[in-house]
C-alpha positions in Angstrom: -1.2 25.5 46.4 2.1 27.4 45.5 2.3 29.1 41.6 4.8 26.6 41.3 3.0 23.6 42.3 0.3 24.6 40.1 2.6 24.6 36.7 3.9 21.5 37.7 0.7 20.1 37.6 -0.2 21.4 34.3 3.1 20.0 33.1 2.1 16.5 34.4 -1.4 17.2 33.2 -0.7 17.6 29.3 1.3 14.1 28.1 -2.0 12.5 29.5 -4.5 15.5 27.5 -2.1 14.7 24.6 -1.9 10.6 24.8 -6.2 10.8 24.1 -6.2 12.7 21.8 -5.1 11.8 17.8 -1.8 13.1 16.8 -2.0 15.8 14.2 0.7 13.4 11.8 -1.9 10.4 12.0 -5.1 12.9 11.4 -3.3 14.0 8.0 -2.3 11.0 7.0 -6.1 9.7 7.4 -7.0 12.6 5.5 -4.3 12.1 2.8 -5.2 8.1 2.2 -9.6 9.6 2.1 -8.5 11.5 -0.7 -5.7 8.5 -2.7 -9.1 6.6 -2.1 -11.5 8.6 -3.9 -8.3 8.9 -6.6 -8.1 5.2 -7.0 -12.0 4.6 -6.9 -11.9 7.4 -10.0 -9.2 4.8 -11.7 -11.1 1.7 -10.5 -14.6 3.3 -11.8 -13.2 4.2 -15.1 -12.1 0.5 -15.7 -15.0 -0.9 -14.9 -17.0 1.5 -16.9 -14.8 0.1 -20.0 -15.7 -3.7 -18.9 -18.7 -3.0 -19.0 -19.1 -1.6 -21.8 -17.1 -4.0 -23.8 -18.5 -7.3 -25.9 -15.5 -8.9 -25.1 -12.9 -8.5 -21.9 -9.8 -8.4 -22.0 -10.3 -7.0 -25.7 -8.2 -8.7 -28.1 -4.7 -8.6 -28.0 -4.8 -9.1 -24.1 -1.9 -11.5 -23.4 -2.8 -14.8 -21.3 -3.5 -14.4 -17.8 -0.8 -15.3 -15.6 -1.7 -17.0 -12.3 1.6 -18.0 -10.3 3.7 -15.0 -10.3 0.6 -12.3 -9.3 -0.2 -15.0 -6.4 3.3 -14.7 -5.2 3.9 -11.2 -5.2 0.1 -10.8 -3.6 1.5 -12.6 -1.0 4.9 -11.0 -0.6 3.0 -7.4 -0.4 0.3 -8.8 2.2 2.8 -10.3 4.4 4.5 -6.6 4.4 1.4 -5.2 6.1 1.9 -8.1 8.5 5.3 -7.4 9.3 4.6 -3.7 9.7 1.6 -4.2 11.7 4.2 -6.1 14.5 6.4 -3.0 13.9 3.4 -1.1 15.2 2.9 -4.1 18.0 6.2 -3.3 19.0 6.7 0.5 19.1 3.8 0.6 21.3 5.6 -2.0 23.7 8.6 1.4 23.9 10.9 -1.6 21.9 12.1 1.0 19.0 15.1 -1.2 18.2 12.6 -4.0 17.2 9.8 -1.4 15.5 13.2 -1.0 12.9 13.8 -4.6 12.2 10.4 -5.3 11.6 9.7 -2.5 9.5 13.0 -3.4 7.7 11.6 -6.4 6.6 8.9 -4.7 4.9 10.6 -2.4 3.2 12.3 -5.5 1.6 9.2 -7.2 0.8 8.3 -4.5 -0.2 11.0 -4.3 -2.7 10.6 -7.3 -3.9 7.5 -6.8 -4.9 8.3 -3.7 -6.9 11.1 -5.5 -8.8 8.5 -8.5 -9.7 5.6 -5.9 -10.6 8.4 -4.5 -13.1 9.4 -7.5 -14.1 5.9 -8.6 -15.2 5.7 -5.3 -17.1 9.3 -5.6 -19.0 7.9 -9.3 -20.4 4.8 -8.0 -21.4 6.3 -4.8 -23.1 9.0 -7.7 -24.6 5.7 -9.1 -25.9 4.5 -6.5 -27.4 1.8 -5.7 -24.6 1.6 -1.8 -23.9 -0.5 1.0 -22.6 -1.6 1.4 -26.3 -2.2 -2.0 -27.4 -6.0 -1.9 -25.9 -8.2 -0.8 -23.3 -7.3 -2.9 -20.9 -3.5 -2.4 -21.2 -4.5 1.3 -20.9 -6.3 0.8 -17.4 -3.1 -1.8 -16.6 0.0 0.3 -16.6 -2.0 3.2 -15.4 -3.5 1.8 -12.5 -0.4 -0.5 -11.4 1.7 2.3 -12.4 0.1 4.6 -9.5 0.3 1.8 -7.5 3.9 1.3 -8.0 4.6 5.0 -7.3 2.5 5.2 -4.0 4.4 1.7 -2.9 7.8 4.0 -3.7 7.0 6.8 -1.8 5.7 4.1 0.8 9.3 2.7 0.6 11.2 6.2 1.2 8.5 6.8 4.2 9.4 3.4 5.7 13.5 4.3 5.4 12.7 7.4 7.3 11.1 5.5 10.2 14.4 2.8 10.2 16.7 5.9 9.9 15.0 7.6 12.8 13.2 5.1 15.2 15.6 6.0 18.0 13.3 9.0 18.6 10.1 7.5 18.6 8.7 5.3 21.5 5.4 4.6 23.3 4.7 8.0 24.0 5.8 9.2 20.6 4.2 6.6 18.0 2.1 8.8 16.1 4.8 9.0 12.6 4.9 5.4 12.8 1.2 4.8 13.1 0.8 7.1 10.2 3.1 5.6 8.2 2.0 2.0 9.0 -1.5 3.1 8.1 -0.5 4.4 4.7 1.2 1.0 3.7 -1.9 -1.0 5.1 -4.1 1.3 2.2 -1.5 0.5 -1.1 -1.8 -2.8 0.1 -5.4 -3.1 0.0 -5.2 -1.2 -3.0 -3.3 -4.1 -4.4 -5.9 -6.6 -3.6 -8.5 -4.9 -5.8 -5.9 -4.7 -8.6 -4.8 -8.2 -8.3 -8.7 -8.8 -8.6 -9.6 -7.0 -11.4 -6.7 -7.8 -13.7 -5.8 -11.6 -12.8 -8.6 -12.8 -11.4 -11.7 -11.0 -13.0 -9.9 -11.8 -16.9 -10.0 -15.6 -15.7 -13.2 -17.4 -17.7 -14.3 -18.9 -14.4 -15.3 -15.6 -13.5 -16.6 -14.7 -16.5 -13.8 -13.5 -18.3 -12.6 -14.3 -21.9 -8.5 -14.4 -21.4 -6.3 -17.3 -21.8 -4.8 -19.0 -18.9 -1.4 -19.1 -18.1 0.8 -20.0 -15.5 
């Protein structure tokens, strides 16, 4: 076999080497969400610790518990990892034009759900209801306030893969599997959120708050 015949072989060798192995931008971003993990767990630990250790929870001056506009933006952020999990479905399919449209959609569910976490906060502030008023408004707007930024920065990643998805395909899918990943983790981040401070507050659950639709 000719020296030339022989690189060309390599050459044809190393997409396939490459295609089994993990992308280097998926293997950081797995190592970037172990450690947000062990950062939330810290937050989520820390909250408990104060349930737990309270005679009453939510403490007094806790506003009611709202039910209808958490379950609604609980569902608008869980259908975004739906709608980016079909962007995944469909970069892998070489279809970058519809990877975009469905990660466009959610990026706008996405931003919904932002502007409806930030409305919730500007009527309980309007109320009276801050990070000083008690323990539990401490752990609130810190912990949905980290959420909120990760979602954010979720947000920009998610332009960036609209912006640019005529250069990723099938063979190329690794920034948007990365990516996707990321949003799937603030979105299970949100389900233990939306537990511990509308559901867990609830007195069917053992909680002391008011009910409120």
């Amino acid at each position: 076999m000719s020296t030339t015949t022989e690189a060309a072989a390599r050459r044809a060798a190393i997409p396939r080497v490459q295609a089994r192995g993990l992308p280097a931008v998926v293997l950081g971003m797995t190592l970037f969400i172990s450690s947000e993990a062990m950062f939330f767990a810290a937050l989520f630990g820390a909250y408990y610790t104060l349930r737990g250790i309270a005679s009453v929870w939510p403490p007094p001056g806790t506003p009611p518990a709202e039910v209808l506009r958490p379950a609604i933006l609980t569902a608008i952020l869980l259908s975004s990892s739906l709608t980016q999990h079909l962007a995944q479905v469909r970069i892998r399919a070489d279809d970058n034009r519809g990877m975009a449209r469905w990660t466009a959609a959610s990026l706008v569910l996405g931003a919904l759900f932002i502007a409806g976490e930030s409305w919730e906060w500007w009527d309980q502030i309007r109320d009276g209801f801050t990070i000083k008023t008690n323990a539990f408004g401490a752990t609130f707007y810190t912990m949905t306030g980290f959420h909120m930024a990760h979602l954010f920065g979720g947000l920009v990643m998610l332009s960036m893969l609209i912006l640019r998805h005529r250069t990723y395909s099938a063979r190329y899918d690794g920034p948007v599997d990365a990516i996707s990943y990321y949003w799937h983790f603030v979105d299970v981040v949100w389900i233990f959120l939306y537990f511990s401070f509308h559901l867990l507050p609830l007195p069917i659950l053992g909680g002391a708050s008011a009910v409120t639709l």
